[in-house]
Backbone bond lengths (Angstrom), bond angles and torsions (degrees), N, CA, C in turn:
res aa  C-N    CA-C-N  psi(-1)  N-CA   C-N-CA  omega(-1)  CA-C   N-CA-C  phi
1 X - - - 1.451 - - 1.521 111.84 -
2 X 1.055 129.20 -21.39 1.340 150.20 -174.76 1.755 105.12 -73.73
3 X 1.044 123.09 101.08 1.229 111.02 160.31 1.655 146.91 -51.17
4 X 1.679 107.53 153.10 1.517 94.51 -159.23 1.666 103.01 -93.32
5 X 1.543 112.83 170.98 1.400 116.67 -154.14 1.652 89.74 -70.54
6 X 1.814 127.33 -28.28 1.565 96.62 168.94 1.333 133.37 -75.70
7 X 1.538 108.76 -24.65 1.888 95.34 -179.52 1.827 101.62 -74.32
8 X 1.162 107.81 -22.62 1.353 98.87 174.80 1.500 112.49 -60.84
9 X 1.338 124.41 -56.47 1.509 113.82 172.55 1.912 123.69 -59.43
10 X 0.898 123.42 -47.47 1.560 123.14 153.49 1.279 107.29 -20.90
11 X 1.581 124.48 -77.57 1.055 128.19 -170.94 1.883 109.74 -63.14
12 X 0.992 131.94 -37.89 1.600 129.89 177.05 1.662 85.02 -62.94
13 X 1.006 129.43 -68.65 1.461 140.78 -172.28 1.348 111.10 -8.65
14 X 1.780 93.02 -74.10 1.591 122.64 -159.67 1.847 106.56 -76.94
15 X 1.362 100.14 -15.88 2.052 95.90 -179.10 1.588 88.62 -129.69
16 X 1.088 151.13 11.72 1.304 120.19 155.44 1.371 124.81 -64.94
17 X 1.459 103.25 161.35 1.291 106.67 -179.98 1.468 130.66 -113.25
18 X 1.122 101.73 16.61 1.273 124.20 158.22 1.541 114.01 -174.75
19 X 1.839 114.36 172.33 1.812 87.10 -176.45 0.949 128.25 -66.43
20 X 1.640 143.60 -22.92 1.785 124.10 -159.49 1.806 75.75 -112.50
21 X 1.296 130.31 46.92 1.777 116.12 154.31 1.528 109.67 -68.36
22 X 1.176 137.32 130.70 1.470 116.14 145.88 1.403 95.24 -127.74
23 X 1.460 159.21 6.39 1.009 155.59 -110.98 1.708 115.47 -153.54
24 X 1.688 94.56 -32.90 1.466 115.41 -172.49 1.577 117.72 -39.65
25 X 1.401 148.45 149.55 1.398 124.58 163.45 1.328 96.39 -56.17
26 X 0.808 155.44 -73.43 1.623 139.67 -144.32 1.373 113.79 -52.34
27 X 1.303 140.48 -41.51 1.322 155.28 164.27 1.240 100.91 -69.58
28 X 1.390 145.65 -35.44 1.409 136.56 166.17 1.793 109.64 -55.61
29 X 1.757 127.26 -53.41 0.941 167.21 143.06 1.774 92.97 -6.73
30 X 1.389 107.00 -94.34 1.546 125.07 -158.53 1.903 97.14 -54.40
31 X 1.345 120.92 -44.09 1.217 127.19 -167.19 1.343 84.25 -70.87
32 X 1.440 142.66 -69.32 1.500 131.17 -146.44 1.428 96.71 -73.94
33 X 1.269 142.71 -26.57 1.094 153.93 177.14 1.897 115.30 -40.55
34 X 1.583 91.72 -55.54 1.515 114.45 168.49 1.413 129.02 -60.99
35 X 1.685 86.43 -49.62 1.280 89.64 174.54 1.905 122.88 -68.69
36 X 1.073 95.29 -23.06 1.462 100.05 178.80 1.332 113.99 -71.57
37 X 0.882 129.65 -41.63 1.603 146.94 155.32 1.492 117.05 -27.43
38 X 1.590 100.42 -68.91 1.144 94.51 159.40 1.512 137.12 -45.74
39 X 1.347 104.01 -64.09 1.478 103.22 171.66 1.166 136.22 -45.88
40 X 1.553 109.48 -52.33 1.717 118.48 160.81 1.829 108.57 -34.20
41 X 1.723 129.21 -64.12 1.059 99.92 161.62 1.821 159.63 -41.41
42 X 1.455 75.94 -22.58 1.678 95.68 177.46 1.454 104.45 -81.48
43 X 0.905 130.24 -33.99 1.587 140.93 -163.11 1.372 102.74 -78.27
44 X 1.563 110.71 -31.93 1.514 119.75 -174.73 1.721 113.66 -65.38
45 X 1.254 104.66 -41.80 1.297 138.78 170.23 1.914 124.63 -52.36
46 X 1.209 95.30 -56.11 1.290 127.96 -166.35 1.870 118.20 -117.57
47 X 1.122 103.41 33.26 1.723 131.06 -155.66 2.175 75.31 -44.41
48 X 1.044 114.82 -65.35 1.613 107.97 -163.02 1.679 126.18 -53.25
49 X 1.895 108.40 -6.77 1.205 114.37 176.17 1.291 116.04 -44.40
50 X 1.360 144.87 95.27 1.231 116.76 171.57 1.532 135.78 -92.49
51 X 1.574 87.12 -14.49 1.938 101.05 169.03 1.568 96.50 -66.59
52 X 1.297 131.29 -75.89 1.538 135.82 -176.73 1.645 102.29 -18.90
53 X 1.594 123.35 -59.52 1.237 129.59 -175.45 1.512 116.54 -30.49
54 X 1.132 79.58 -68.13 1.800 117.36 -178.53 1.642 110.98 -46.71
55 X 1.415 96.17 -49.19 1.676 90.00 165.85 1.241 118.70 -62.52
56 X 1.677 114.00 -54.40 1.609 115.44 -171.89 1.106 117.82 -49.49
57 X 1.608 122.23 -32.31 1.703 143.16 -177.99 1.612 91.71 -68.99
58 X 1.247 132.07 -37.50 1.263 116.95 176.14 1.666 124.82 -90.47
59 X 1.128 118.24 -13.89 1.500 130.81 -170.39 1.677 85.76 -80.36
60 X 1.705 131.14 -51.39 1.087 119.45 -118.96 2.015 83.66 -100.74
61 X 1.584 102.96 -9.97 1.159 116.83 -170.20 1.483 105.99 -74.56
62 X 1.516 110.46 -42.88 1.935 126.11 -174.17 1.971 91.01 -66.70
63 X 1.124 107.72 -50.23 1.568 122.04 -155.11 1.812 80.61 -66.92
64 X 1.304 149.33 -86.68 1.641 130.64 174.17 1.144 105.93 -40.46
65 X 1.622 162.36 -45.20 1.263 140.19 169.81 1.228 122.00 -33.56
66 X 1.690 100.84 -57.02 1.651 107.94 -165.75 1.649 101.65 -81.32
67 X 1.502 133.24 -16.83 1.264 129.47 -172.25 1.867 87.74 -85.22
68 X 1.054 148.58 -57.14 1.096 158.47 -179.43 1.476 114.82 -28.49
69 X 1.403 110.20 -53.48 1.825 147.33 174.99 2.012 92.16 -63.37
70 X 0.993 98.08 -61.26 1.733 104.06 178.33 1.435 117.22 -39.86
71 X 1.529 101.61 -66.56 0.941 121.19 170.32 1.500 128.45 -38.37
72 X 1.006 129.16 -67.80 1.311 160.45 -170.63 1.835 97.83 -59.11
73 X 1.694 103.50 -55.75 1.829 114.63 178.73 1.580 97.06 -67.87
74 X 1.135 138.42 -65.89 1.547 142.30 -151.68 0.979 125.03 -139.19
75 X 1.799 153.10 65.57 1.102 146.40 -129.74 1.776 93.53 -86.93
76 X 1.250 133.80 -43.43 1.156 118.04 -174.54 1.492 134.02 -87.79
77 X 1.749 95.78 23.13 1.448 115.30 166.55 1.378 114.61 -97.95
78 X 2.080 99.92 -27.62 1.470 124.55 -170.12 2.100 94.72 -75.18
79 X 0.996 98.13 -18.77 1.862 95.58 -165.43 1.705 106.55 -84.57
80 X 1.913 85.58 -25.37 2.017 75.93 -146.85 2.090 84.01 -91.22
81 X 1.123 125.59 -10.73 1.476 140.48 162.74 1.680 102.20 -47.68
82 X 1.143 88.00 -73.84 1.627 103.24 -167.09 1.653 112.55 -66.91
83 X 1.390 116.35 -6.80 1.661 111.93 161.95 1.880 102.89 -100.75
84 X 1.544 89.22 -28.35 1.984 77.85 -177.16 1.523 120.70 -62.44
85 X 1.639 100.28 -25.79 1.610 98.75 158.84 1.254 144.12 -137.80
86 X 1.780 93.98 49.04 1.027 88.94 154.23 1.515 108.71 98.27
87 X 1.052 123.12 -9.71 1.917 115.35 -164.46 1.160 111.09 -126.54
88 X 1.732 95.58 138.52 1.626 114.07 -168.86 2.074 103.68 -69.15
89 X 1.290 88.81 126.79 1.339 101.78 154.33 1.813 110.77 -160.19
């Protein structure tokens, strides 16, 4: 479930905001994004995981914190994020 060190770089790649970003909310954002994804499939699979749950309930919790924090600093960094991947708000 853990991503590998290349989609992880792609993704720092493709939303940083400059080159040595890895840290940015948006790259915090896009990575938990994935990762949630992932998991949600596993969960689909594995409906009785309940540790797995528990994580996703927490990933998906940081991932609205840090979109929230975005939000609040830069809304038209928060907009063009939130169409690049994809998520309803």
């Amino acid at each position: 479930m853990a991503l590998s060190g290349d989609e992880k770089k792609d993704v720092i790649k493709k939303f940083a905001r400059e080159k040595t970003d890895t840290g940015s909310p948006e790259v915090q954002i896009a990575l938990l994004s994935i990762k949630i994804d992932k998991l949600a499939k596993h969960l689909k699979e594995h409906g009785q995981d309940v540790h797995s749950r528990r994580g996703l309930l927490g990933m998906v919790g940081k991932r609205r914190r840090l979109l929230s924090y975005l939000h609040k600093r830069d809304e038209k960094r928060y907009k063009k994020l939130i169409e690049e991947l994809k998520l309803d708000k």
